[in-house]
C-alpha positions in Angstrom: 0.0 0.0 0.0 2.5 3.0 1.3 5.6 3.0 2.8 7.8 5.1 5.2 10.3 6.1 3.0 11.3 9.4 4.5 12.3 12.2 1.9 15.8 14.4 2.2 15.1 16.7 5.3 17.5 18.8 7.3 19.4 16.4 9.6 19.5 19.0 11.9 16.1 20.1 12.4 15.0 15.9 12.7 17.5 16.1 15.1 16.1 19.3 17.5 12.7 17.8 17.1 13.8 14.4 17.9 14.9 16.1 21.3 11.6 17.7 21.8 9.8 14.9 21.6 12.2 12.7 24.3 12.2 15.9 26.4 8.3 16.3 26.4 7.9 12.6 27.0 10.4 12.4 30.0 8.9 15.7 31.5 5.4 14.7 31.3 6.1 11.3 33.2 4.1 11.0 36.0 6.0 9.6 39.4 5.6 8.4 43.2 7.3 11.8 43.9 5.7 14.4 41.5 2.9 14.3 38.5 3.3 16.1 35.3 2.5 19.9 35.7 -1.3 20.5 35.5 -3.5 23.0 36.7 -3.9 22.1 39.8 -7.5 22.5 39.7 -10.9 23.0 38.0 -11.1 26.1 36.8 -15.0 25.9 35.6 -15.4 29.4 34.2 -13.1 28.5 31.2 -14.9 24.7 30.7 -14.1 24.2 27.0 -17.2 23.7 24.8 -16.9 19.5 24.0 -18.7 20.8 21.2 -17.4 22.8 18.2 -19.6 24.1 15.3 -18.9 26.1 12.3 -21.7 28.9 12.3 -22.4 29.8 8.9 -21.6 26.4 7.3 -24.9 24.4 5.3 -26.0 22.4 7.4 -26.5 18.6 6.2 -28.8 16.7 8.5 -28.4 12.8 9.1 -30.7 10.8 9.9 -30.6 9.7 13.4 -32.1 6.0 12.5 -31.2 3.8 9.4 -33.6 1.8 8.5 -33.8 -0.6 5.8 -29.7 -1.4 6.9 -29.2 -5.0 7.8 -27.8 -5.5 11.0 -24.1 -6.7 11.1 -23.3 -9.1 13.9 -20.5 -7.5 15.8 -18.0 -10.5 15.4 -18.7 -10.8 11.6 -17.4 -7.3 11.1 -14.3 -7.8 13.1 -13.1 -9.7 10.2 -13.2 -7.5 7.0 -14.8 -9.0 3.6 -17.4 -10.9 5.8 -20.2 -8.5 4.9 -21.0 -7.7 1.4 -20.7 -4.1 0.9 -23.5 -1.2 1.2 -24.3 1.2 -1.1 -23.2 4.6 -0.4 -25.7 7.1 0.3 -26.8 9.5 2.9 -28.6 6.4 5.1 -24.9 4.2 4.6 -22.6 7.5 5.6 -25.1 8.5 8.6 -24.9 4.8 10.2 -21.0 5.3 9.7 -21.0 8.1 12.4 -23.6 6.4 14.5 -21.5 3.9 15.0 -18.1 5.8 15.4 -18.4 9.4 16.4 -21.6 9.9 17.7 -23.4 10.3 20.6 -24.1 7.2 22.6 -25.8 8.5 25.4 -26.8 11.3 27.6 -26.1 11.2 31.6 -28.3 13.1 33.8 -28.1 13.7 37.5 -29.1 17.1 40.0 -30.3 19.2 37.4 -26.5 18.3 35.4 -26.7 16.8 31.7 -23.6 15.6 29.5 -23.3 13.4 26.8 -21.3 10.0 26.0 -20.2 9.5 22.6 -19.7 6.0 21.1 -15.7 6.9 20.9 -14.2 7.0 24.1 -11.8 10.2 25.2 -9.8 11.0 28.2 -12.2 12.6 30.6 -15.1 12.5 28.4 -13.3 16.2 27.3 -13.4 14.6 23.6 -10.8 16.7 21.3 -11.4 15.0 18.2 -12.6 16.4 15.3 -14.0 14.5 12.5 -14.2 15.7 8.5 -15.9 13.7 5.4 -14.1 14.5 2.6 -16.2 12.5 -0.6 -17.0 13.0 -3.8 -21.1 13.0 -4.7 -23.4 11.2 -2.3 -27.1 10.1 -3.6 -29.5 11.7 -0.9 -26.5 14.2 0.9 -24.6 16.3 -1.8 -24.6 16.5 -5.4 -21.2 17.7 -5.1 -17.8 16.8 -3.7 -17.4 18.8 -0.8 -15.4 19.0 2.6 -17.4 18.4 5.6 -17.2 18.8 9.4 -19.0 16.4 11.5 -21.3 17.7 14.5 -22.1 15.0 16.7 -24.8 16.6 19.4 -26.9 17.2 16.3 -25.7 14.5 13.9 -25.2 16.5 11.5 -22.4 17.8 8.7 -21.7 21.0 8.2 -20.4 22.0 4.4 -17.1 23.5 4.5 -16.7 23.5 1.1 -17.5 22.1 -2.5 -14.4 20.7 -4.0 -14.9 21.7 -7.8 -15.2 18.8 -10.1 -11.1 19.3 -11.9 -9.5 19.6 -7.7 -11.9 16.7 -7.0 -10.4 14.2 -9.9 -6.6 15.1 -9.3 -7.3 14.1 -5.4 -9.4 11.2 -6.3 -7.2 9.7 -9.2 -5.2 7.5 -7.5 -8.1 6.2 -5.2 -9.8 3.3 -5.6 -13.6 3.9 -7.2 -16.5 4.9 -4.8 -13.8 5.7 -1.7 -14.1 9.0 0.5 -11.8 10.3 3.2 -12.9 10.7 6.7 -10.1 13.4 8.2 -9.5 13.5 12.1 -7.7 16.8 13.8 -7.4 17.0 17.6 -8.0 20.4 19.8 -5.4 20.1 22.4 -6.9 22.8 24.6 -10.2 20.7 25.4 -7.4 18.0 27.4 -4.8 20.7 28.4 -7.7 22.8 30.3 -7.3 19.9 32.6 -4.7 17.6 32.6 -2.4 20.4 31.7 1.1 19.5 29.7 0.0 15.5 29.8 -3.1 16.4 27.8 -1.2 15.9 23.9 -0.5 12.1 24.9 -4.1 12.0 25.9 -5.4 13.6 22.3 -2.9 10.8 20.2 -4.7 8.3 22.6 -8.3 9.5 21.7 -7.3 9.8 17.8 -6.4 6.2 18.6 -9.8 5.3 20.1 -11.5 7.2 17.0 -9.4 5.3 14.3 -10.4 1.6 15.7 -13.9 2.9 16.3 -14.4 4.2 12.6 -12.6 1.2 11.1 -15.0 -0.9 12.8 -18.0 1.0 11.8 -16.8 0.5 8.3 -16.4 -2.9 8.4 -20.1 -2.6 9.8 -21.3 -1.8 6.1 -18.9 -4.4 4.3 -16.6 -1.5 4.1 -12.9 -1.4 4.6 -11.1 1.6 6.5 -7.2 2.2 6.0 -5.2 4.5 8.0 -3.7 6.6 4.5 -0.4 7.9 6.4 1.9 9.6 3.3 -0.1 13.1 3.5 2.0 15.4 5.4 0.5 17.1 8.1 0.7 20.6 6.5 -1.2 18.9 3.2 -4.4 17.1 5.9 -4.6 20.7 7.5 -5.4 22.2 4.1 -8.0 19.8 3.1 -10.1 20.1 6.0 -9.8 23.8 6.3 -8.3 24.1 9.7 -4.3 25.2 8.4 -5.3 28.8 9.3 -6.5 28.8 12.4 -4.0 30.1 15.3 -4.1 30.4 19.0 -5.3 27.5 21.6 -8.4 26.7 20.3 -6.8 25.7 17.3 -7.9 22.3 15.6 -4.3 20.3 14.8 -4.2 17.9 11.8 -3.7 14.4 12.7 -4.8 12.0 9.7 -7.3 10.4 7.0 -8.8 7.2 6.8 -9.4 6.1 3.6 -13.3 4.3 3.7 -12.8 1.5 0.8 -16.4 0.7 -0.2 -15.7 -1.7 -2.8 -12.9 -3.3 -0.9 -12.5 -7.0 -3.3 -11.6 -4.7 -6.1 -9.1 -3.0 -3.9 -5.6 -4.1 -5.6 -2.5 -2.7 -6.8 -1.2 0.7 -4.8 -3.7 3.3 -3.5 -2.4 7.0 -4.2 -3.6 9.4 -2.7 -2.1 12.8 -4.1 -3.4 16.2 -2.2 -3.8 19.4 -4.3 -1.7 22.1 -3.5 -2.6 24.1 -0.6 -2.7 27.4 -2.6 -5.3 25.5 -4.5 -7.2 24.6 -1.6 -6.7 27.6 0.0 -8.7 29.5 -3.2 -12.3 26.9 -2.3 -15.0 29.0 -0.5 -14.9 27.7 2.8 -18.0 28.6 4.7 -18.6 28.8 8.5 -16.1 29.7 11.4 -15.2 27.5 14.1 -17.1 28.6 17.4 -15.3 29.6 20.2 -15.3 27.3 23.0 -13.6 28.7 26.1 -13.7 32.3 27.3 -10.5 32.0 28.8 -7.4 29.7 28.5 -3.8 28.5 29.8 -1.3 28.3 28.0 0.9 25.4 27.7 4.4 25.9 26.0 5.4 22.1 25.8 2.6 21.3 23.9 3.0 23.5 21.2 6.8 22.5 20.5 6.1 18.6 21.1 2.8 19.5 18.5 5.4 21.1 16.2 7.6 18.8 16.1 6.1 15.9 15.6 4.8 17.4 12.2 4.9 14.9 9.5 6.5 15.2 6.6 5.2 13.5 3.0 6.6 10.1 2.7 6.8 7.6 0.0 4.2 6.0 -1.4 4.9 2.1 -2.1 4.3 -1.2 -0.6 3.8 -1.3 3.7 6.8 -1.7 6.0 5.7 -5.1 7.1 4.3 -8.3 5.8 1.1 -8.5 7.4 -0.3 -11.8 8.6 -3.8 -12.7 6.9 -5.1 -14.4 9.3 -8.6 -14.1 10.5 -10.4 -14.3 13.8 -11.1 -17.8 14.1 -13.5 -17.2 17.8 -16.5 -17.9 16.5 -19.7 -16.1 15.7 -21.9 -15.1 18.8 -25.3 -14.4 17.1 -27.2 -12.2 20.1 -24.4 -9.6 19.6 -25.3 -6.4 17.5 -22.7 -4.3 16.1 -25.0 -1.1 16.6 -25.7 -2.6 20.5 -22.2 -2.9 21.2 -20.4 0.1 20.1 -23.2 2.4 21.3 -23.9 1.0 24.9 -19.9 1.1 25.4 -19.5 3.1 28.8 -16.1 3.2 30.5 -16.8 2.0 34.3 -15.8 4.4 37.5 -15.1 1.5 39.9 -15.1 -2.1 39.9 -16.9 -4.1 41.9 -13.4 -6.1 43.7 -14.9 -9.5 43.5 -16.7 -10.5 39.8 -15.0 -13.3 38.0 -14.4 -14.3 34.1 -13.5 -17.8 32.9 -10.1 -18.2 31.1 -11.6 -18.6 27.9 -13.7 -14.9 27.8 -9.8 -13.7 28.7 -8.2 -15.3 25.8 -10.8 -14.6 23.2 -10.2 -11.1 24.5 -6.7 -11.0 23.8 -6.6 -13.0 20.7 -8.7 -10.2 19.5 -6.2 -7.7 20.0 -3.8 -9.6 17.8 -2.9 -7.7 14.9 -3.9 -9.4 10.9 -4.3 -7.9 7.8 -8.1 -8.5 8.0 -8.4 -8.1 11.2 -11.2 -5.0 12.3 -9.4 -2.5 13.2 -5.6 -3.8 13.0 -5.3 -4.3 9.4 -6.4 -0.3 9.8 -2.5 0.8 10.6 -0.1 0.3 7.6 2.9 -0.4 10.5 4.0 -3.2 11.8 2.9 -4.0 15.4 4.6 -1.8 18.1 2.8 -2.5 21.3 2.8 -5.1 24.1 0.8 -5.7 26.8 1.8 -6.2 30.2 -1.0 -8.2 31.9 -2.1 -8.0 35.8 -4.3 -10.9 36.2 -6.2 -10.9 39.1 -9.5 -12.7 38.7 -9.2 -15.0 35.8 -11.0 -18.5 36.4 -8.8 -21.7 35.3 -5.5 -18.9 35.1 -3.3 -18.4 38.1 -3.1 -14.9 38.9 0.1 -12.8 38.2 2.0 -11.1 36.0 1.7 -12.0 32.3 3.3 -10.5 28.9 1.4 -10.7 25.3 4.3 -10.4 22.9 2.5 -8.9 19.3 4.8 -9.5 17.2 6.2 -12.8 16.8 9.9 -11.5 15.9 10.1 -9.2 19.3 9.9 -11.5 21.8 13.7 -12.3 22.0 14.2 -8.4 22.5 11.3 -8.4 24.8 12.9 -11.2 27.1 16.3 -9.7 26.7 15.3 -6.2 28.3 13.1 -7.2 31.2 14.1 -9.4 34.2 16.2 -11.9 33.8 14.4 -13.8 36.8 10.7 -13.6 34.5 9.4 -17.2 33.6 8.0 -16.5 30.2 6.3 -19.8 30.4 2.5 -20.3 28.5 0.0 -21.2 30.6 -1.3 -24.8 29.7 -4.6 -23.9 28.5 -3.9 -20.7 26.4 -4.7 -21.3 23.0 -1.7 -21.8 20.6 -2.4 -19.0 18.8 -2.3 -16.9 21.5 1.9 -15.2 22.2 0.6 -15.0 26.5 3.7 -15.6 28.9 3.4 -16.3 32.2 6.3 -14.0 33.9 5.4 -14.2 37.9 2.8 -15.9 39.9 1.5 -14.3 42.9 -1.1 -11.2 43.3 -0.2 -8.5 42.4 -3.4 -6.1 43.0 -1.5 -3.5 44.9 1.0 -3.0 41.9 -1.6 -2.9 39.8 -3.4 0.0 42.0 0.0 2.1 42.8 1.3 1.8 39.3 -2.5 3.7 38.0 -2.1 6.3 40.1 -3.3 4.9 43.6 -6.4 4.1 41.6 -8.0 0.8 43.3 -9.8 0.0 39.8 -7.2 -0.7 38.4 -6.6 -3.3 41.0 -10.6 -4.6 41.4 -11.5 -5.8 38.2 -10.8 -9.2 36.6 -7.5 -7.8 34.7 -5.7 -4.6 33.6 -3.2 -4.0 30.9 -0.1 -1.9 30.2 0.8 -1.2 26.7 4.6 -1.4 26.3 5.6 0.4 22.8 8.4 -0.1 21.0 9.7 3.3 21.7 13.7 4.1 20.9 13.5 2.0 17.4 10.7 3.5 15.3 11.2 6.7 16.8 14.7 6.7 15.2 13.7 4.6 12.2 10.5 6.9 10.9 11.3 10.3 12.1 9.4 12.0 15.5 6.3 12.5 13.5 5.8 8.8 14.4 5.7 9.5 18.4 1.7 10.4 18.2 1.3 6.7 16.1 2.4 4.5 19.0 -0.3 5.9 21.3 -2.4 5.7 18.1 -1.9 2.0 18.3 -2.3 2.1 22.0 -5.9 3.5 21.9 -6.7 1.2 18.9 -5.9 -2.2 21.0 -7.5 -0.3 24.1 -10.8 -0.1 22.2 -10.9 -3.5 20.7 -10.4 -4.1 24.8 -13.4 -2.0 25.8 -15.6 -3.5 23.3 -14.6 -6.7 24.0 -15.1 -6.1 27.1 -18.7 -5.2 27.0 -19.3 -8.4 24.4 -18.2 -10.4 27.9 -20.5 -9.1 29.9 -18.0 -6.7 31.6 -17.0 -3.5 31.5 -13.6 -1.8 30.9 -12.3 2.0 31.5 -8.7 3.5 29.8 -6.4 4.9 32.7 -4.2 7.7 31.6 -2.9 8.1 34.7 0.3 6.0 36.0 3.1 5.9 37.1 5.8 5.6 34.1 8.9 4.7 35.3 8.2 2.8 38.5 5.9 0.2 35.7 9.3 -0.3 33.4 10.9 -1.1 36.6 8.2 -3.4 37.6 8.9 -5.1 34.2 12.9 -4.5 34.5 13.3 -2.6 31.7 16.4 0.0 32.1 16.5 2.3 29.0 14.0 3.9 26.6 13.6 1.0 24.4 10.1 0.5 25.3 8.2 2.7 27.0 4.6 2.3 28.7 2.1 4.6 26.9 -1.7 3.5 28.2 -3.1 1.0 30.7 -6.7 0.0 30.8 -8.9 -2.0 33.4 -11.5 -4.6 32.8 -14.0 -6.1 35.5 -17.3 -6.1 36.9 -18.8 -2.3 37.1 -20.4 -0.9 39.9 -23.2 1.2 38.7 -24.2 4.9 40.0 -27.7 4.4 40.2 -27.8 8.3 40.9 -27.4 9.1 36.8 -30.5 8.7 34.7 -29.8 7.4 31.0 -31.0 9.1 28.4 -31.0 8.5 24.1 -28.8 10.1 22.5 -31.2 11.8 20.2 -34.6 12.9 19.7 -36.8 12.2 16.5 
């Protein structure tokens, strides 16, 4: 498909950037002794909006039900080509938000309302924008046009109509009937609280969105690919967001290509972006609404943003040979796509004493394997770069301890080479053989589990919880620091396959953002930046707060 062939750039300015990126990672660690700098505190008068319009844009309403749409089965579209594809019109492209960016839910308690949203973000303070960027659509737009999607109304606003001659020189090398879906992050809705952590955070949501678009795609017999050769500079002037300045700012992050006739997708996919003084010249319509009336200012975001720009890169074949195997766990025919995205909720405590049976836990993790038609792995055109370090603690038929799910089948020796010598790295005898799980300690280790997230006992009362170890040192210097943001894309891809999966089991899961970095690599024994621990996330038996009232997410 593509590559990452990197183009001639200044050795020195790779260099500087490379250093802001390793400087903003080690600053915002968060420690026993000291947390990240953050506010310190709510400061409610400058709330951001979770919501950002553009006044002035047409207005494109979706319909908040689709009928007539046959109702994939949740397992069948983890597996792309297992649903033939749906046409596209306005009822296909509305259930392809429903099921990835919009609202879920809305939570109600003492007078208070706020909404859920199907993809999960840190906080619920949701920074991520999303764009449709098509050609024609029967029932939505007779013309190709850039649009900005507005989840509390389900709706797109029209940014602009692509004329027919910058439409065809965009959509030449693109497969017939595809579209873009562009996704941009606001930094400002994380930083107003988490404060200099917050741009990890955003990467981790754009993460979230990716998995949760790829496997609303897959919904509709659709295939979704992460399209990573655009530079960043060429994705901000197709969605109409490069001139914006100041903190409210919208800041590119990348386009998923939506294949809707995926068996004739073959050869290379080329995806070539007009100039930006061409794009610059469309009529864009609307202005983004302001969403704070006040704001902080965080320096180290700005410079880790900056550097992490991304250059174009080549366009070619991927940098891996990716597997194509399938999920082979079966079909379970009571679970709804539509059901299971959209009642996904991420749980405030666990319950300390609700059990799963070892098999629930294994088809978990198998599905976080990755496989080039695997929903939403086969989504990322790199090579696996994340492990997960495993605290069992209430798996039926599995001894409880420390365990290691090794991703990739060639970095396990490297894996095993960096972390304790004294680890077992024995398979438990019932895990299935397609499954890479390594047994490294027996014992409980709850409390490591809790002090590692922060002191947060959830992490320690549900059945398991997961660190994701990335790669960190090797594709950093391999790609460039534009890759940095990617391995916490992974990250939030694998932890929503987990929340999902999660819910499918009759459990509920919850992404922890907060942890202790350096005291989990030494937990694991790992000495230098080689890997690096980027996102845990909990799964176990919720406790409910029977003080909210549910409420749907729209009104007909």
């Amino acid at each position: 498909m593509y590559s990452y062939e990197d183009p001639l750039r200044e050795p020195d300015t790779m260099s500087e950037n490379l250093e802001a990126v390793l400087k903003y990672h080690q600053a915002t660690k968060h420690d026993f002794q000291r947390y990240a700098r953050g506010p310190g505190y709510m400061d409610w008068a400058t709330q951001p909006d979770p919501f950002r319009r553009y006044p002035g844009a047409t207005v494109i309403r979706l319909e908040h039900n689709t009928p007539g749409l046959p109702e994939a089965l949740y397992d069948e579209a983890s597996v792309w080509a297992k649903l033939p594809p749906a046409p596209v019109n306005a009822t296909t492209i509305s259930q392809l938000f429903l099921n990835s960016l919009a609202l879920s839910a809305w939570k109600s308690a003492g007078g208070t309302s706020y909404a859920l949203r199907v993809n999960p973000s840190s906080g619920n303070l949701h920074p991520t924008e999303g764009y449709l960027v098509s050609g024609p659509v029967a029932q939505l737009s007779g013309d190709a046009c850039v649009c900005h999607y507005a989840p509390k109304e389900h709706a797109l606003e029209r940014r602009a109509v692509i004329p027919s001659e910058v439409w065809r020189k965009l959509a030449e090398g693109l497969p017939a009937g595809s579209f873009l879906l562009g996704l941009s992050s606001i930094h400002w809705r994380e930083s107003w609280k988490y404060g200099e952590r917050a741009y990890r955070y955003c990467q981790l949501d754009l993460g979230h969105a990716i998995a949760a678009i790829s496997l609303a795609a897959s919904g509709l017999g659709w295939r979704a690919l992460l399209m990573d050769s655009p530079s960043t500079d060429s994705i901000s002037a197709l969605l109409g967001i490069s001139g914006m300045t100041g903190p409210e700012r919208e800041h590119a992050d990348g386009l998923v290509l939506i294949l809707t006739r995926p068996a004739e997708d073959s050869g290379d996919i080329r995806l070539q972006i007009p100039d930006a003084s061409e794009l610059q010249k469309l009529d864009w319509e609307g202005r983004p609404s302001q969403l704070s009336r006040g704001h902080r200012q965080w320096d180290i975001i700005d410079t880790v943003a900056q550097a992490c720009r991304k250059p174009i890169t080549g366009a070619g074949v991927r940098d891996r040979p990716c597997s194509n195997e399938t999920n082979s766990e079966g079909v379970r025919p009571n679970l709804l796509l539509s059901g299971i995205v959209r009642q996904r909720r991420s749980a405030v405590a666990m319950d300390g004493a609700t059990r799963m049976p070892a098999e629930n836990f294994f088809r978990i993790l198998l599905r976080t394997l990755p496989g080039a038609l695997r929903v939403p792995h086969g989504t990322l055109p790199w090579s696996p770069k994340v492990h997960l370090a495993l605290f069992v603690h209430r798996v039926d038929g599995l001894p409880a301890g420390l365990y290691m799910l090794v991703r990739r089948a060639d970095a396990l020796s490297p894996l095993q080479e960096a972390m304790h010598p004294a680890f077992l790295w024995k398979r438990p005898s019932s895990c299935p053989d397609a499954l890479p799980l390594f047994l490294l300690m027996e014992g409980d280790f709850r409390q490591e589990a809790q002090q590692i997230a922060c002191l947060q006992e959830i992490a320690g009362d549900g059945c398991f919880s997961a660190g994701m170890i990335a790669e960190f040192d090797g594709p950093l210097k391999a790609h460039g620091p534009w890759f940095y943001p990617r391995l916490f894309w992974e990250c939030g891809l694998i932890g929503q396959v987990l929340y999902l999966e999660a819910e499918a089991a009759g459990l509920r899961a919850t992404g922890i953002g907060c942890y202790f970095d350096d005291p989990m690599h030494h937990l694991l024994g790992l000495k230098s930046t080689q890997y690096q621990d980027l996102y845990h996330l909990t799964a176990g038996g919720p406790i409910e707060d029977s003080r909210l009232t549910t409420l749907p997410p729209y009104r007909d």
